[in-house]
Structures are given as structure tokens and as C-alpha cells.
PADRENDO-731026 format. One record per residue: x, y, z of N, C-alpha, C, O, CB in turn; residue in three letters. Coordinates in steps of 0.2 Angstrom, whole numbers, padded with zeros to 4 digits, always signed. Glycine has a CB too. Layout:
BEGIN
XYZXYZXYZXYZXYZALA...
//
This chain:
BEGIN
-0336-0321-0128-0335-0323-0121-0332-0317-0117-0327-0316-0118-0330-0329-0120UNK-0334-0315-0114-0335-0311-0109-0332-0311-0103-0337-0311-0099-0340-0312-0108UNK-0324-0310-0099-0323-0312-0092-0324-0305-0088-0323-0299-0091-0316-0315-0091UNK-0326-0306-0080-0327-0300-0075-0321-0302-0072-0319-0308-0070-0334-0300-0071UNK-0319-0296-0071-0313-0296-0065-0317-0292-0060-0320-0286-0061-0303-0292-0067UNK-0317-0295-0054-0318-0291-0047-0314-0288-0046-0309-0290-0047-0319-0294-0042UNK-0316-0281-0043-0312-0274-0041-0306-0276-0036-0301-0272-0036-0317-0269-0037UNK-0306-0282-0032-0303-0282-0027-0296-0287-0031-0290-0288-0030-0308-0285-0020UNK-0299-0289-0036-0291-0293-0041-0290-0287-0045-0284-0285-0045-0294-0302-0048UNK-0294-0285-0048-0290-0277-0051-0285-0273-0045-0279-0273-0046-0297-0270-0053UNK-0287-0272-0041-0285-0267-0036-0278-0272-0035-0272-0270-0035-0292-0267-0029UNK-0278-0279-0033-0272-0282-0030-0267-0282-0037-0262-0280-0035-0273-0290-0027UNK-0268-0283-0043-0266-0282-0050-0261-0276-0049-0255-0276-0050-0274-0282-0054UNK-0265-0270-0048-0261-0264-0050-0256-0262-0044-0251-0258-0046-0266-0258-0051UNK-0256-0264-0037-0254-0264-0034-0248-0269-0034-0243-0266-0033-0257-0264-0030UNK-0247-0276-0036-0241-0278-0039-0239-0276-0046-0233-0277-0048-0242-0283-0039UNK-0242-0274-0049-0239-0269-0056-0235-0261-0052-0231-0258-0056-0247-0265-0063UNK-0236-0259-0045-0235-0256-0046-0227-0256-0042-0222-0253-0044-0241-0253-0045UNK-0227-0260-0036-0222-0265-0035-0215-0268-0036-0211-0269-0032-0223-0268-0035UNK-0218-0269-0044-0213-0272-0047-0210-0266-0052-0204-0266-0054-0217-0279-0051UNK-0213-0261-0053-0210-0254-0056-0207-0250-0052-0203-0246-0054-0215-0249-0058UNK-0207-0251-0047-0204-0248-0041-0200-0252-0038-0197-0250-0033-0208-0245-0036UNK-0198-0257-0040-0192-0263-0038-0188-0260-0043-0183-0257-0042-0195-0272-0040UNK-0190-0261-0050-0186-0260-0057-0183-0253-0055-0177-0253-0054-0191-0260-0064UNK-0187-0249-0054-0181-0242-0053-0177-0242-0049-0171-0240-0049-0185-0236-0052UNK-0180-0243-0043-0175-0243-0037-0167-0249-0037-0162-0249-0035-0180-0247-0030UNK-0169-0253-0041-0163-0259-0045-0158-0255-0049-0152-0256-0049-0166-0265-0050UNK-0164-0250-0054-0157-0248-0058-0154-0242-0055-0149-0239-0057-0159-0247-0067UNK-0159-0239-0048-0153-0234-0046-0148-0236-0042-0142-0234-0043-0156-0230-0042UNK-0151-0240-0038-0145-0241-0036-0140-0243-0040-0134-0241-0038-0147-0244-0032UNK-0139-0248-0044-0136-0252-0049-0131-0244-0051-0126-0244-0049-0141-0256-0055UNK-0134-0238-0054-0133-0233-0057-0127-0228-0052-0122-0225-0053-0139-0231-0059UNK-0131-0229-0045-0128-0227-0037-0121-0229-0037-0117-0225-0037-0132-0232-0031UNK-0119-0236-0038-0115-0238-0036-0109-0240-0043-0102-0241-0043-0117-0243-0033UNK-0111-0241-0047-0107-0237-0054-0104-0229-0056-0100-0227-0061-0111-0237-0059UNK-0108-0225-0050-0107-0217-0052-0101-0218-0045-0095-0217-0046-0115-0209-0051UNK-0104-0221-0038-0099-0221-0035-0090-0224-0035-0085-0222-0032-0103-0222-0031UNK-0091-0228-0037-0086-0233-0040-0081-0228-0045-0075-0229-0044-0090-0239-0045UNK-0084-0224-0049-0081-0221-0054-0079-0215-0051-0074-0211-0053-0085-0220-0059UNK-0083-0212-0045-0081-0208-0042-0074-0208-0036-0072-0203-0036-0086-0206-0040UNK-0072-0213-0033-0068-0214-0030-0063-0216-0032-0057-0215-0029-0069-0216-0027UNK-0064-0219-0039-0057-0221-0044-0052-0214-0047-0046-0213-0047-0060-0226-0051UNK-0059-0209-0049-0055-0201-0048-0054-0199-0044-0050-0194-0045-0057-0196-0050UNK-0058-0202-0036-0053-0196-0032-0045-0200-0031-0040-0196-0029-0057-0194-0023UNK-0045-0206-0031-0039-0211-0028-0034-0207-0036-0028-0206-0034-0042-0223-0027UNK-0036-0206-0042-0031-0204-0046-0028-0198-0047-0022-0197-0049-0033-0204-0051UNK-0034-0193-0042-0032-0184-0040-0027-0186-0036-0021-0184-0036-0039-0179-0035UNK-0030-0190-0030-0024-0191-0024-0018-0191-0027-0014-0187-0025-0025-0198-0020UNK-0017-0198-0032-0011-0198-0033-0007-0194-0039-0001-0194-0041-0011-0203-0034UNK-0011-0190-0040-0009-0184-0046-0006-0179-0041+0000-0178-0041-0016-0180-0052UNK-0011-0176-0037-0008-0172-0031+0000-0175-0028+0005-0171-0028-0015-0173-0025UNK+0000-0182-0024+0006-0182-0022+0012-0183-0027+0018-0183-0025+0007-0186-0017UNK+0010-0185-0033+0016-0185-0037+0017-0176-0037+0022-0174-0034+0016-0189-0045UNK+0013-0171-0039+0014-0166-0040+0019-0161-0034+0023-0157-0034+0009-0164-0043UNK+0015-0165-0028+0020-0161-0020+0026-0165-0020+0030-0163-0015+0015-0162-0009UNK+0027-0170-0024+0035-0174-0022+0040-0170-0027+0046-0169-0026+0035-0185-0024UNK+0036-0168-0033+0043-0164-0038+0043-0157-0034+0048-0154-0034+0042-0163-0048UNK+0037-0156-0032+0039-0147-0030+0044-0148-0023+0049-0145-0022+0031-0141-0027UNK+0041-0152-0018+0046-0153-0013+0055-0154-0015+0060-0153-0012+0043-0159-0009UNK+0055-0158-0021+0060-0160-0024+0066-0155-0024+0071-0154-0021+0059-0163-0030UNK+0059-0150-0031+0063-0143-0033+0066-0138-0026+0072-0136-0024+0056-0137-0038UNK+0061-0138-0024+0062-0134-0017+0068-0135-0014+0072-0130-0014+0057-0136-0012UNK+0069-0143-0011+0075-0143-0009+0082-0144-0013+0088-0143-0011+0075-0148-0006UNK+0080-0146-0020+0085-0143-0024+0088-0136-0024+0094-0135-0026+0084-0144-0030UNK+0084-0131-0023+0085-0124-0024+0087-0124-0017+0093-0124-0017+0080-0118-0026UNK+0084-0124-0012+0086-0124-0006+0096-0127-0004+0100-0126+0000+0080-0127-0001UNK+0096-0130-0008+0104-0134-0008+0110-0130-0014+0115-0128-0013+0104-0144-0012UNK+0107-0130-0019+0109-0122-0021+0113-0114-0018+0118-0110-0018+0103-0121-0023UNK+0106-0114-0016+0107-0108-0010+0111-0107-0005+0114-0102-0004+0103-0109-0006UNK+0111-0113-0001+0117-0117+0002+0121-0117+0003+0124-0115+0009+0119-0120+0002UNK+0126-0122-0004+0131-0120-0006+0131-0113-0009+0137-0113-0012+0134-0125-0011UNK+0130-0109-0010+0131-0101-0012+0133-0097-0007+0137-0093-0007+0125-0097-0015UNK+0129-0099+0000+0131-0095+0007+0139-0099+0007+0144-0095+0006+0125-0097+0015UNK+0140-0105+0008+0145-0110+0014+0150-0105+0008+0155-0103+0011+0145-0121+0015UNK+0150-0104+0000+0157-0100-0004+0155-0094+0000+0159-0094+0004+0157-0100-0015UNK+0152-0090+0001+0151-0082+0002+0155-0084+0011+0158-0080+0015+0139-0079+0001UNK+0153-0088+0012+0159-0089+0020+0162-0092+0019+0163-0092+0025+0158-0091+0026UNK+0167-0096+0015+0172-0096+0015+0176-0089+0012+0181-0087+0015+0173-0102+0013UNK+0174-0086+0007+0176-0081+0005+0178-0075+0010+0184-0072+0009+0173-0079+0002UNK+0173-0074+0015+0175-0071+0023+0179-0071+0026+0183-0067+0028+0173-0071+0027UNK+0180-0080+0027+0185-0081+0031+0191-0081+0029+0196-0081+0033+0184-0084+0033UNK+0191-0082+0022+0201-0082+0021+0200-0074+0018+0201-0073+0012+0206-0089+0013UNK+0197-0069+0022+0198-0063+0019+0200-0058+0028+0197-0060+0033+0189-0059+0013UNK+0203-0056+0027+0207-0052+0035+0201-0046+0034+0200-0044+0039+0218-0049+0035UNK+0199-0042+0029+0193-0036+0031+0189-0038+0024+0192-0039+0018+0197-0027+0032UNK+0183-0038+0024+0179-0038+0020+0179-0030+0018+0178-0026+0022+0173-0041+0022UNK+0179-0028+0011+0179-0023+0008+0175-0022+0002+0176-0024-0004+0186-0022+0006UNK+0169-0018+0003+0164-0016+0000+0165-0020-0008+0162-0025-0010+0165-0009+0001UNK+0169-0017-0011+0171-0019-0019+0172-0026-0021+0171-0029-0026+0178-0016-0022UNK+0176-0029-0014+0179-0037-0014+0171-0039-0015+0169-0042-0020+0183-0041-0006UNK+0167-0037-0010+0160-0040-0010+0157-0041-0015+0156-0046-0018+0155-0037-0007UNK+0156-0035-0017+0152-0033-0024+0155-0038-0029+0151-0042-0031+0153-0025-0027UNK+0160-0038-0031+0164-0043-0036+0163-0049-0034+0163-0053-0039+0172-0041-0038UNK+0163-0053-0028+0162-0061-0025+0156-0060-0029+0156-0061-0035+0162-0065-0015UNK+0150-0058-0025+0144-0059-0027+0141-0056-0034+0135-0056-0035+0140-0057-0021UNK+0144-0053-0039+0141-0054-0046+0144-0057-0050+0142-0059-0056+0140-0049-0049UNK+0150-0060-0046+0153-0066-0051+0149-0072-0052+0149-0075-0057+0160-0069-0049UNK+0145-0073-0047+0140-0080-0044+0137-0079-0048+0135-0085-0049+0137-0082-0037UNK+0134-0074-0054+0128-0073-0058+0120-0076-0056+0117-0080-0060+0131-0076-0063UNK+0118-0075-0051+0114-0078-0046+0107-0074-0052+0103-0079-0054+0116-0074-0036UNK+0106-0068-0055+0100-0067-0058+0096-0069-0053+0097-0069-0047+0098-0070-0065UNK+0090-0071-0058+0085-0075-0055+0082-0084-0055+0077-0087-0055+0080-0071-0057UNK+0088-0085-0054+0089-0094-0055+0085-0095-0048+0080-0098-0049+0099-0098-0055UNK+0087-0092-0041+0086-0096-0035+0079-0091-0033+0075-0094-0028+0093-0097-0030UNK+0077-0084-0036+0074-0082-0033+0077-0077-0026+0073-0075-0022+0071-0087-0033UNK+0083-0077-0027+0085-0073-0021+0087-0066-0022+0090-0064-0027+0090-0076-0017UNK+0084-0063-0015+0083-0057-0018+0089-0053-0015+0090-0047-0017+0075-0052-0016UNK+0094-0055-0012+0098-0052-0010+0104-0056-0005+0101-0060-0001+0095-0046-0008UNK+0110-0056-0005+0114-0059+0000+0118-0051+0004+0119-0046+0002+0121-0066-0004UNK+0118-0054+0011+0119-0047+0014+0122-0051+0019+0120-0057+0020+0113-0040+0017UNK+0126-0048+0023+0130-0048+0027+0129-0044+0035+0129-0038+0036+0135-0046+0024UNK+0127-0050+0039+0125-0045+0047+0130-0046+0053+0131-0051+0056+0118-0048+0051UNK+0132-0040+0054+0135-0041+0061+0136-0039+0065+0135-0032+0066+0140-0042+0061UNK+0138-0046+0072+0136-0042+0077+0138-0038+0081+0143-0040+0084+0134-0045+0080UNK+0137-0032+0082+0140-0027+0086+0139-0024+0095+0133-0022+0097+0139-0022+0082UNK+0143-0025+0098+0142-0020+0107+0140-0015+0104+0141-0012+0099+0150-0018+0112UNK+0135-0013+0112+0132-0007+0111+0138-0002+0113+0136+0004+0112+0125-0007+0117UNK+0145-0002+0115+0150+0001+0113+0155+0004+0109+0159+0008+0109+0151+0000+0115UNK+0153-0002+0104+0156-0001+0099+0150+0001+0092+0152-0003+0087+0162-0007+0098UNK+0144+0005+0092+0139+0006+0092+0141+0013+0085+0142+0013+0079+0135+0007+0099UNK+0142+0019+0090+0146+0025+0086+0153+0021+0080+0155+0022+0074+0149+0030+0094UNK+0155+0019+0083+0161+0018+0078+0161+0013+0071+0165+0013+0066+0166+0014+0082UNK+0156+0008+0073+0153+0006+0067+0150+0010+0063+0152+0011+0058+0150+0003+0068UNK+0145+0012+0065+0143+0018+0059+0146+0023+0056+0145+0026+0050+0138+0021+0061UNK+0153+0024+0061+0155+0032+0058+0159+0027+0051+0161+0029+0045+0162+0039+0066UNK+0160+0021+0053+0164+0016+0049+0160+0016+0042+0163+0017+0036+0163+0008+0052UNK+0154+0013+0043+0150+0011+0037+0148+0017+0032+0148+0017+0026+0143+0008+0040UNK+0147+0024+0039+0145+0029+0035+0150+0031+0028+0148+0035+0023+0144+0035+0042UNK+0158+0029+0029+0164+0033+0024+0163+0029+0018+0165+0032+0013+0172+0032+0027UNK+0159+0023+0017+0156+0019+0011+0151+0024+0008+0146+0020+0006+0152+0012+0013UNK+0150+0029+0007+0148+0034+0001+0141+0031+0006+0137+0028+0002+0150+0032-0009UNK+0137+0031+0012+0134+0029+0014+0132+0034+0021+0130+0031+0026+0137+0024+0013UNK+0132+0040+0019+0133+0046+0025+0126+0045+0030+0126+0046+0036+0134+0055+0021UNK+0122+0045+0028+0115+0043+0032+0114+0036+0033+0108+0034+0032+0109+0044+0028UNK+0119+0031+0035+0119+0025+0038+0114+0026+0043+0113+0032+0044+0124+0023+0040UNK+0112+0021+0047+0110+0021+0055+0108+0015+0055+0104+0012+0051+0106+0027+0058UNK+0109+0012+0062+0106+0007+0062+0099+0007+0064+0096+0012+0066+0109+0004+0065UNK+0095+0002+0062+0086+0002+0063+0084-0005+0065+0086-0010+0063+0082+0004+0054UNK+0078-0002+0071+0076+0004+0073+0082+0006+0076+0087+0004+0076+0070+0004+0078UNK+0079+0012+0078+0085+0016+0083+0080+0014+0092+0075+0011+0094+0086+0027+0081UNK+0085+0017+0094+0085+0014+0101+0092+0012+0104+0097+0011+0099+0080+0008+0102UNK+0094+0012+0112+0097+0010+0113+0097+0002+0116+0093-0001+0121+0099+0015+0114UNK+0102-0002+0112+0101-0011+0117+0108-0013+0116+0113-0010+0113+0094-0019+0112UNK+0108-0020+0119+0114-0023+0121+0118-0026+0115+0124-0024+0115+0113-0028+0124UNK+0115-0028+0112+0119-0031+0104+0114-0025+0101+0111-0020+0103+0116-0041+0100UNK+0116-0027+0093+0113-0024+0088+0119-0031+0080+0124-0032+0078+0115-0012+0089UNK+0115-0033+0078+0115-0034+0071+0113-0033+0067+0109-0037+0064+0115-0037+0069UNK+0116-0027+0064+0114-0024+0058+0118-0027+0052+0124-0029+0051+0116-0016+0059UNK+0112-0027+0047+0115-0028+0040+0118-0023+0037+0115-0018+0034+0110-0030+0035UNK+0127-0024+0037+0132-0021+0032+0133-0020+0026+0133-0015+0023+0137-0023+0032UNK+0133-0026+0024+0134-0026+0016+0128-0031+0012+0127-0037+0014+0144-0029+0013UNK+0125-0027+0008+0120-0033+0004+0123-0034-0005+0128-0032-0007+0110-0029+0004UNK+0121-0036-0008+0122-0036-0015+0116-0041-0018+0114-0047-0015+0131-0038-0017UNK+0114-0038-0025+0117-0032-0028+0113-0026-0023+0108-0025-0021+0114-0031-0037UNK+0119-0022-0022+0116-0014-0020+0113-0010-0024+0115-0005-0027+0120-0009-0018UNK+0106-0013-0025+0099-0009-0029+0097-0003-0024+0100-0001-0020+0092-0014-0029UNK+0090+0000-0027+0087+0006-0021+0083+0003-0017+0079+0006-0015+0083+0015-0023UNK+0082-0005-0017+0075-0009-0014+0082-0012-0010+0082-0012-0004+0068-0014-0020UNK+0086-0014-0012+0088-0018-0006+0095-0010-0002+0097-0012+0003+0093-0028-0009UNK+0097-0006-0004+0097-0001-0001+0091-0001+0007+0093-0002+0012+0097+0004-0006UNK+0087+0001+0005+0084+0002+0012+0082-0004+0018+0078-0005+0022+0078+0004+0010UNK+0088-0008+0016+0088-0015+0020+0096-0014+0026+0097-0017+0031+0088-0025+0012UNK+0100-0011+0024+0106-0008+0027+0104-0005+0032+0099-0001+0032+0110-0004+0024UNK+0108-0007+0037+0108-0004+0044+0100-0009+0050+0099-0009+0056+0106+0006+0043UNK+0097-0011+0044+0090-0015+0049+0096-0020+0055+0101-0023+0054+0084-0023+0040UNK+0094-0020+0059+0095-0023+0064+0091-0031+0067+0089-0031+0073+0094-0018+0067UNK+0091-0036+0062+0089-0041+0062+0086-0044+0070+0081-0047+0070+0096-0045+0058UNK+0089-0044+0074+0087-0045+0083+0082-0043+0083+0078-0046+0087+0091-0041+0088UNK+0079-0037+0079+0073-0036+0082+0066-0037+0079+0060-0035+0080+0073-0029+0083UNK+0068-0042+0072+0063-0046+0069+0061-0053+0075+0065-0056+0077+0067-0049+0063UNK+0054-0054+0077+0055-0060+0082+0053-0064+0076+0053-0070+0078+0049-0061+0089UNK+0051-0064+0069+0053-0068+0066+0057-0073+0062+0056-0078+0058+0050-0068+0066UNK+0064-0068+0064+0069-0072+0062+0073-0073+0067+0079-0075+0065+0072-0069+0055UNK+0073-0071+0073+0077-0071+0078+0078-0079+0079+0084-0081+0080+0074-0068+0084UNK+0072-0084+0080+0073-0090+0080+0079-0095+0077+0083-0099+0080+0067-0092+0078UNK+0078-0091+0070+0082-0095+0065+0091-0093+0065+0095-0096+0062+0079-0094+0057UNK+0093-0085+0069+0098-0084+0070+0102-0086+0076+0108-0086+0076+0097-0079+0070UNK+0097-0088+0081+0099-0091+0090+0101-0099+0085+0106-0101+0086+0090-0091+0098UNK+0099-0100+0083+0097-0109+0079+0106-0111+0076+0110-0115+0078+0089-0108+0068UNK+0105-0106+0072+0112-0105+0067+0115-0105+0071+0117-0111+0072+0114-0100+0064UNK+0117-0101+0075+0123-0100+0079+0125-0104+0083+0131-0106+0083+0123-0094+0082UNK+0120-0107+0087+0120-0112+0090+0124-0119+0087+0128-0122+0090+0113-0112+0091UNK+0121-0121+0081+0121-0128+0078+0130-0127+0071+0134-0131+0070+0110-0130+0071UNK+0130-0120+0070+0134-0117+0067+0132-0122+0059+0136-0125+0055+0142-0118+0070UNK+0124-0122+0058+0122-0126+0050+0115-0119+0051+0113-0117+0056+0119-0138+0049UNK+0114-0118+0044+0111-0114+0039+0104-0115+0046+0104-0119+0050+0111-0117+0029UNK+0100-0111+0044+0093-0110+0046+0089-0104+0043+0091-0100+0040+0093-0108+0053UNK+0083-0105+0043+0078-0101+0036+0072-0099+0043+0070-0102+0048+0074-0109+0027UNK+0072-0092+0040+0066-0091+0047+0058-0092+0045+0057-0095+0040+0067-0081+0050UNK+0054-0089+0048+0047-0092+0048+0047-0086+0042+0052-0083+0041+0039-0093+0056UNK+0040-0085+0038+0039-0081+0035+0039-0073+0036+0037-0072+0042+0034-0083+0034UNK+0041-0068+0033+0039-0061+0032+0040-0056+0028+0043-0057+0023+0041-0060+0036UNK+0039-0050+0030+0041-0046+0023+0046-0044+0024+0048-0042+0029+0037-0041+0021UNK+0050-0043+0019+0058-0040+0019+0056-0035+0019+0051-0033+0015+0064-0042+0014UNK+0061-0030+0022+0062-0022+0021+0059-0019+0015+0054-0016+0014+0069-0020+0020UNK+0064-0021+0011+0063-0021+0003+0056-0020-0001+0056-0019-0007+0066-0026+0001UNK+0052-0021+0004+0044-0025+0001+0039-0024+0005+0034-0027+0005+0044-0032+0000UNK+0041-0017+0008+0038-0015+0015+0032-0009+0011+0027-0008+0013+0045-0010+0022UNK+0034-0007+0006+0027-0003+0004+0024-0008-0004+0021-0006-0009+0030+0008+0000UNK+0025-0015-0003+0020-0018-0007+0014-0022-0003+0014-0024+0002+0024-0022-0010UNK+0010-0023-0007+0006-0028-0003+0008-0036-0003+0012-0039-0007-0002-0028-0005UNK+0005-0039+0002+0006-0046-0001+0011-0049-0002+0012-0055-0004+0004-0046-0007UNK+0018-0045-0001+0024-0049-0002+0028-0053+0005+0029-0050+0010+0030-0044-0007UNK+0029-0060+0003+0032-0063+0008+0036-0067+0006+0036-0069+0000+0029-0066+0013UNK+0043-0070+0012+0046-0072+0009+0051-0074+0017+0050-0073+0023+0047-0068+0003UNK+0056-0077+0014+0061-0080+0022+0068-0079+0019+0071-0079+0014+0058-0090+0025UNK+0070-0079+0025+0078-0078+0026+0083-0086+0028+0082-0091+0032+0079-0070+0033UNK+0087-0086+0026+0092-0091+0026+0098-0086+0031+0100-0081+0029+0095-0095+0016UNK+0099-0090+0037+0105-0088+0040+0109-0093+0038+0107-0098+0037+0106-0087+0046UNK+0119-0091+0039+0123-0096+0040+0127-0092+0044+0128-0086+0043+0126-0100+0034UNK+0130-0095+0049+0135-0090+0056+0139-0090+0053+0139-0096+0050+0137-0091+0065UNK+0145-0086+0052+0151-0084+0053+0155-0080+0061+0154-0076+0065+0150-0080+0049UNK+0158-0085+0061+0161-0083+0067+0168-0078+0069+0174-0079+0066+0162-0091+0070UNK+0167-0075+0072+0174-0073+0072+0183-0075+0073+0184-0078+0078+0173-0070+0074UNK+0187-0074+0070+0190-0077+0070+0194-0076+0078+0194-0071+0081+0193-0077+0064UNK+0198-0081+0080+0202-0080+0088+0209-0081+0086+0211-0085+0083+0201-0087+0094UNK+0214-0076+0089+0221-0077+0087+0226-0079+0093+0227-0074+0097+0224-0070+0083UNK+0228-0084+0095+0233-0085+0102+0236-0085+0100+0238-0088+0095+0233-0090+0107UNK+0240-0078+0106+0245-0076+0107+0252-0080+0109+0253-0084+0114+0243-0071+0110UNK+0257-0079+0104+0262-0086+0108+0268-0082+0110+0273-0085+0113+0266-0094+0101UNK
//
């Protein structure tokens, strides 16, 4: 027995075979679509949260060292202040007893102060008798103030060339010195390169002030 199919039932035939194949793929892409995407947002929602656990301990560390730091300055001023003249050696010995190394990352504690453009010469001829005969303050020029850094430690030959810098004429640490002085609590300036690190590339880094004030004696 013998059946004829007419071209136009063939024809409608392959056009729903063809329909239904292209249903089937498009079902399992999408199906596949939304299982890759599914899986994909579940790793980003796990990155996310891998990421902020990892910025909550560095923030953590950060401020732990930054509180560290802290208390190392508020001892380095109180030591100032129950001292009637800071003396080169006193310094040196406060700050290698702290055994600072490289725990906090700091490259140096120094001491700035501020001086009249009158009493300009006399400071230096001062600083210069510290086995320090080519003092000067930097830049040069003449201005109204001048805070030069006195004493740093450790006195290495990289933070040697940080003596006599004249901190005022950083604008970007001036902010965090007006700040200080103002609030009389610590301040950290925006980014830059320290002295010290002036013929490297690439290096940055920030400064922590805390004021010291001078002391006032009424006469009775």
C-alpha cells in the first residue's frame, strides 16, 4: 500500500519540525541563560562580600596602627613638655628606647618649630653647634614664620636631608598643621613625598602632626 503526501502537507510538516526544534533550543537556552546568570550573581554577591570583609580588617589594621602612632606622639609630647630644653641626646635616647623598627612603618619622628622671621639667624647659629654646621633652613627665602624641622630620629643620611625643611611651605601638609593647632588633636596631611624620598620614584606617603604648644609663665 502505497500513501502520497502532497507537497503542501510535506512543506507544512517540516515547518513544524522545524518550530518545534527551535522552541527546544531556545528553552534550553534560555533555561541555561538563567542558570549561568543565577550563578553568576551569586559569585558576584560572594566577591562583594569577600571584598568588604577584606576593606573592614585593613581599615581595622589601619586604625589600629594609626592609634599606635598616636599614642607614640601624645609620649614624645609629653616628654617635651616636662623637659625645660630639649637636648639632642635626650631625643635620641626617648625615641630609640620606643624601639619603633619597622612595626608602624614610620619613617621618622622629628620635631618642628615655629620660629619669627627675627629670631631666624639665631636659630640656626643654634642648631648649626649640633655638629650640624651647614644647617639652613629650606627653601630659603625670606617670610614671616618659618617651621623648620629641628630634630628627627633615627638620624640616618635619608632623614638627615629632611632637617631645616620648612614644613609652611608644603601646601600639602599645611592643611593638617593649621588643623592641629587649631583643635590641639593629631592630623595626618593629604599625600606626598617626604624629603627623604625625593630622588626615588613612586614613593608616597603622609605625615601625622600633633601641636605642642609653648609653654606661658605668670609672673607673680
Amino acid at each position: 500500500m502505497q500513501v502520497n503526501i502532497k507537497p503542501t502537507n510535506l512543506i507544512t510538516y517540516k515547518i513544524i519540525l522545524w518550530l518545534l526544534t527551535g522552541s527546544i533550543l531556545l528553552t534550553g537556552f534560555y533555561i541555561t541563560h538563567r542558570l549561568w546568570s543565577n550563578a553568576h550573581q551569586d559569585n558576584i554577591a560572594k566577591l562583594h562580600a569577600a571584598l568588604e570583609d577584606s576593606a573592614d580588617v585593613t581599615v581595622s589594621n589601619l586604625r589600629a596602627r594609626f592609634n599606635a602612632v598616636l599614642v607614640i606622639m601624645r609620649g614624645v609630647k609629653g616628654f617635651i613638655d616636662a623637659s625645660d630644653a630639649i637636648e639632642p641626646d635626650e631625643f635620641h635616647t626617648y625615641i630609640k628606647s620606643l624601639n619603633l623598627g619597622d612595626k608602624f612603618g614610620v619613617r621618622g619622628i622629628a620635631l618642628v618649630e615655629l620660629i619669627d622671621d627675627v629670631d631666624k639667624k639665631n636659630h640656626i647659629s643654634h642648631i648649626s653647634k649640633r655638629d650640624l654646621s651647614d644647617f639652613q633652613i629650606k627653601p630659603a627665602g625670606k617670610r614671616t614664620l618659618y617651621a623648620p624641622i629641628t630634630l628627627i630620629e633615627p638620624l640616618d643620611e635619608p632623614n638627615i636631608r629632611a632637617l631645616g625643611l620648612d614644613v609652611l611651605t608644603l601646601p600639602t601638609a599645611l592643611a593638617a598643621l593649621e588643623q592641629a593647632r587649631d583643635t590641639n588633636e593629631a592630623r595626618i596631611s593629604s599625600r606626598l613625598t617626604l624629603a627623604q624620598d625625593l630622588d626615588k620614584k613612586d614613593q608616597h606617603a603622609f605625615v601625622m602632626y600633633l601641636p605642642i604648644y609653648k609653654k606661658k609663665y605668670i609672673s607673680q
